[in-house]
N, C-alpha and C positions, 0 to 999 in steps of 0.2 A: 386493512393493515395486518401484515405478520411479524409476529413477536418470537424471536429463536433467543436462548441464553446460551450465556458462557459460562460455563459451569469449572468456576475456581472458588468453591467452599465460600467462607464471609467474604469476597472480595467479588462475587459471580453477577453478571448485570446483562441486564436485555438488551437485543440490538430489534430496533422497531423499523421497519420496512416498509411504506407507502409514500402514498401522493399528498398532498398538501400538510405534512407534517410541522411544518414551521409555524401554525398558526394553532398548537396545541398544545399550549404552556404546562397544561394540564397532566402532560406526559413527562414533564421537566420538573413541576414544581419538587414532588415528593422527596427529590435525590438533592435538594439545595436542604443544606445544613443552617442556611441565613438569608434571608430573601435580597440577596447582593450579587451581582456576577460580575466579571469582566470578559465581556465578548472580544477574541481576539479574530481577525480576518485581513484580506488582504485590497490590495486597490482592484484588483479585478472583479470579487464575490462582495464587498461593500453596496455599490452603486445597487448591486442588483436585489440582495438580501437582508443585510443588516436592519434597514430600516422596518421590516413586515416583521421581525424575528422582536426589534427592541420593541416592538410597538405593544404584540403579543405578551413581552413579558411584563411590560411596564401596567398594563390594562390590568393584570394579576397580582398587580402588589410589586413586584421586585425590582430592584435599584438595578440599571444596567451603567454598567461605563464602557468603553470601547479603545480598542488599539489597532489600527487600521496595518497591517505593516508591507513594504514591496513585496512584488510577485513575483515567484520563480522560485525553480532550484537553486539558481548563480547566489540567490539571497538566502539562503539556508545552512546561516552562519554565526559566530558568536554573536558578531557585531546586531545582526536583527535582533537575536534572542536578549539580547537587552535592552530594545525597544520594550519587549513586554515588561522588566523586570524594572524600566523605568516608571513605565505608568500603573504599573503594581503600585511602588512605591509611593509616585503622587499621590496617589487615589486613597495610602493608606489601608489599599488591601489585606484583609486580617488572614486568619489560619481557615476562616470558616468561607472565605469570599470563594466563590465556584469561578473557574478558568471555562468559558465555551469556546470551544473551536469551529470557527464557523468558515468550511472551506478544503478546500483540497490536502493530499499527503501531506504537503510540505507545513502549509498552516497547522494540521495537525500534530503532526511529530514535533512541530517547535511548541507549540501551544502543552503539549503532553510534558515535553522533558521541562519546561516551566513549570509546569506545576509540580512535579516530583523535585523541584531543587527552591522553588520560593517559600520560603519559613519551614524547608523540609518537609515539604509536600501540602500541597492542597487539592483540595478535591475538581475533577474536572468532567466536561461530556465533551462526546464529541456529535458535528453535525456536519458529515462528510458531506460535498454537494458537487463532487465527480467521479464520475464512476469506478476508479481504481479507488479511491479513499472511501466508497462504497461499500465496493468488495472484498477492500484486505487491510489500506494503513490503519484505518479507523478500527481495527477490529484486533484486540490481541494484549492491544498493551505496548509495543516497541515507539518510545520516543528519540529524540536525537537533531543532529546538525552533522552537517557534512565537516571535511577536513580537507585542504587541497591533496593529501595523499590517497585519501579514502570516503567513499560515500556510508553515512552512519556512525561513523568511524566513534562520536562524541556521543553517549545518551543512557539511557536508565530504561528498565522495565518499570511503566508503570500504566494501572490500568484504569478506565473512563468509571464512573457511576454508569451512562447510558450512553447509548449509539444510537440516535435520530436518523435513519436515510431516507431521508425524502426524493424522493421519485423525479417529482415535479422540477425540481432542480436542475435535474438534467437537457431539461430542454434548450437550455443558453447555452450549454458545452457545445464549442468547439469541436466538428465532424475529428481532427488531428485526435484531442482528447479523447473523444469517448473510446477510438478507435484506441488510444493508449491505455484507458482500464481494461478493455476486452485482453490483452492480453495477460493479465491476471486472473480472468475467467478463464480462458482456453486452458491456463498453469492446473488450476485447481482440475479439469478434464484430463488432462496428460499425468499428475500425480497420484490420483485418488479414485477414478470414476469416470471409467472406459462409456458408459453409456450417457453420462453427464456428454461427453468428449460430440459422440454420436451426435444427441441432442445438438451440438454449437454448429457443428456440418448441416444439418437440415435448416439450422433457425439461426446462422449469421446475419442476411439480410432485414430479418426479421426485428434483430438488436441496434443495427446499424441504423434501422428505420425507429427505434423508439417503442416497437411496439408494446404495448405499457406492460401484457398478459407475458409478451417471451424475454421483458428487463426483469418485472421482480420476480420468474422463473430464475433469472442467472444471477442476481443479485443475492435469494435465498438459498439458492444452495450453493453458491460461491462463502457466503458468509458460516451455512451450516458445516463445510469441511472445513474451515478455518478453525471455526468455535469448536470440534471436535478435538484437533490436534493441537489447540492451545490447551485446551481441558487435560487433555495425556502430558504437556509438555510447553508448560507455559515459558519456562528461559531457555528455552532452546538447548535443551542439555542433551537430546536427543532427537526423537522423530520430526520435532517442527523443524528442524532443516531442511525438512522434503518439500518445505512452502518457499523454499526459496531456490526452486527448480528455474535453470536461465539467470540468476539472481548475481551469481561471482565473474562469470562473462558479462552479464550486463552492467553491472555496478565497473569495471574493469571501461566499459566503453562509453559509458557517461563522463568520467573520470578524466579519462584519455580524450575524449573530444572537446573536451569544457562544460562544466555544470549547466543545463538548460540547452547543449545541443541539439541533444538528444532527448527526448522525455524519457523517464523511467521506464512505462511503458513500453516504447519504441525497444529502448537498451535490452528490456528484459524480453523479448519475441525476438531478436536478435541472438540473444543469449540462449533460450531455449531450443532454437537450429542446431546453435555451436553443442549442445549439451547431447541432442538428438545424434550429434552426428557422431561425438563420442561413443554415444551410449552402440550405436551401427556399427563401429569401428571395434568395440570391445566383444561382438558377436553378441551382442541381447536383443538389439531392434533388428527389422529389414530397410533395406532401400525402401521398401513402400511403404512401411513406416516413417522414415525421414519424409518422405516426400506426400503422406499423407498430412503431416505436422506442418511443413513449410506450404502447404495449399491452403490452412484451416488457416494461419498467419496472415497470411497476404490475402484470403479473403474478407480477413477482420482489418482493412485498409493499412496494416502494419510492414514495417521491414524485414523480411525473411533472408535475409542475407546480413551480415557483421561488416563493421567498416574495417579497412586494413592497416591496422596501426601497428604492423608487427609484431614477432610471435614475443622479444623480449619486453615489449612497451605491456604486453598482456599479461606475462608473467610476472613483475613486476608488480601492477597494479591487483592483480588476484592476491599475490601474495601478501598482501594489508588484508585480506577478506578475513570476516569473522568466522569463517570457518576452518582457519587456518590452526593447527593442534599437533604441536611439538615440532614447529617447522614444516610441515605436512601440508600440502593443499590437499582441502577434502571438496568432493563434487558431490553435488544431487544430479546424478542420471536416470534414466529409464531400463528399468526391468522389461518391462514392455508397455505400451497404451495403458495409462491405467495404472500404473504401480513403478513409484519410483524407491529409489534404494540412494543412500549415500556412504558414498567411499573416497580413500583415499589412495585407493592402487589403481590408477590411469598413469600408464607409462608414460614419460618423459616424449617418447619417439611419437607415441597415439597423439598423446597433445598436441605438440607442433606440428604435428600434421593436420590435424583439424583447421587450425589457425593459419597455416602455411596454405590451405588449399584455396584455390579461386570460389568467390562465394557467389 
């Protein structure tokens, strides 16, 4: 097992990284303020984990109860997030009752902004168990619900006790899936760490195969730049915008296609082309760069190319983007492999051109 922190003063908490984690209450207990929890998860991660997770806890002394809720982004809505807030309330859930999130982003982020708004906050972990909520939702602090204008658009900074990622979990994900975390590993190589980038070129196949030695390679140091630039920049008031490189493009074509078209995933290795190709267009990358970017994409079994929703359906839906400041669309583009920048002088004419061209 590898153990990295996040380093935000009294609020800083472990993200613990191996294989059979679910079966080690032992790693849970110390962060429960009351031996009570409410396991929150969905119809898809239920069948498969719920039961080995309550079993473990129960063996250890502590009350579980559970909230099963629909799958999907399309479900990542007021209406669910009061599923939880229902069976909070049956259950009598106190200030001290722990929220687990057992399950992918979306379980997460509903599971997180729950508990930063039930009795004004209770405490939570999370236990990502696909490989984007692995490597980024789970890690940081951002909760929420979508909006039919805007994805995330509803939610609160708040952040986990612990980050459980067990490994083992991943071997039920769906080939579409895993291939939709990797491009949030590829992100953290394209923003941060030209040699990380290198490394995903030699050892693609190698991730897409499971290999246990080249996941928690990309698992840990996908979660070690995170936990960095949350540490410099926990609300986003600065640098952490650069974690959401491909992010205002892709958030724009989940949106525009219907929530669950598209996986996040999918929107955001889409997004990162359209970013790449700006970033080309503004004189900072080369064509071989683009085109080294869109080969590492599509070798990670993702979409390298944007759907065509036109250039005003995009501007539009950007312009709800949280990084939008005094009217302003602001981008995370490329400096070069390795070092992104965010601005907000990308000409009107660059833009639609990017959008406007055949993908």
């Amino acid at each position: 097992m590898q153990v990295l922190n996040v380093d935000l003063g009294d609020r800083s908490y472990p993200i613990h990284i191996g294989s059979g984690l679910l079966a080690q209450p032992e790693l849970i207990l110390p962060h429960l303020p009351q031996k009570r929890v409410m396991v929150v998860t969905n119809t898809t991660v239920a069948p498969l984990y719920l039961a080995p997770l309550k079993a473990a806890l129960e063996a250890a002394g502590v009350a579980v109860a559970q909230v099963v809720l629909p799958d999907g982004e399309a479900c990542k809505n007021w209406e669910t997030l009061n599923l939880i807030f229902d069976a909070l309330l049956t259950q009598r859930a106190e200030r001290k009752t722990t929220l687990i999130a057992l399950g992918g982003g979306v379980v997460g982020d509903m599971t997180g902004f729950a508990a930063a708004s039930y009795q004004r906050g209770v405490p939570f972990i999370q236990i990502p168990t696909t490989l984007l909520s692995q490597v980024d939702s789970s890690v940081g602090g951002k909760t929420g619900i979508n909006h039919p204008l805007g994805k995330n658009m509803i939610g609160a900074f708040y952040q986990p006790k612990i980050v459980l990622a067990d490994t083992a979990t991943l071997k039920t994900l769906p080939p579409r899936e895993l291939s939709a975390g990797l491009a949030e590993v590829i992100k953290y190589g394209l923003i941060r760490d030209a040699d990380f980038l290198a490394w995903l070129e030699v050892n693609m196949d190698k991730l897409r195969a499971l290999d246990p030695a080249a996941i928690s390679h990309a698992i840990y140091r996908s979660c070690e730049i995170k936990a960095q630039v949350v540490g410099q920049d926990e609300r986003e008031g600065g640098i952490r915008a650069i974690l959401n490189l491909g992010h205002t493009f892709g958030h724009a074509i989940e949106t525009g296609m219907g929530y669950g078209v598209w996986l996040h995933g999918e929107a955001v290795a889409a997004g990162m082309v359209l970013a790449a190709q700006t970033s080309q267009r503004l004189g900072w990358i080369s064509e071989a760069d683009v085109a080294r970017t869109r080969a590492l994409i599509h070798a990670a079994g993702l979409p390298d190319a944007a759907p065509d929703l036109g250039v005003d359906t995009y501007l539009e839906y950007m312009g709800h983007d949280k990084k939008v400041e005094g009217g302003k669309m602001r981008f995370v583009l490329l400096k070069k492999l390795g070092e992104a920048v965010i601005t907000g002088d990308v000409p009107t004419d660059v833009l639609a051109g990017v959008l406007t061209t055949p993908h």
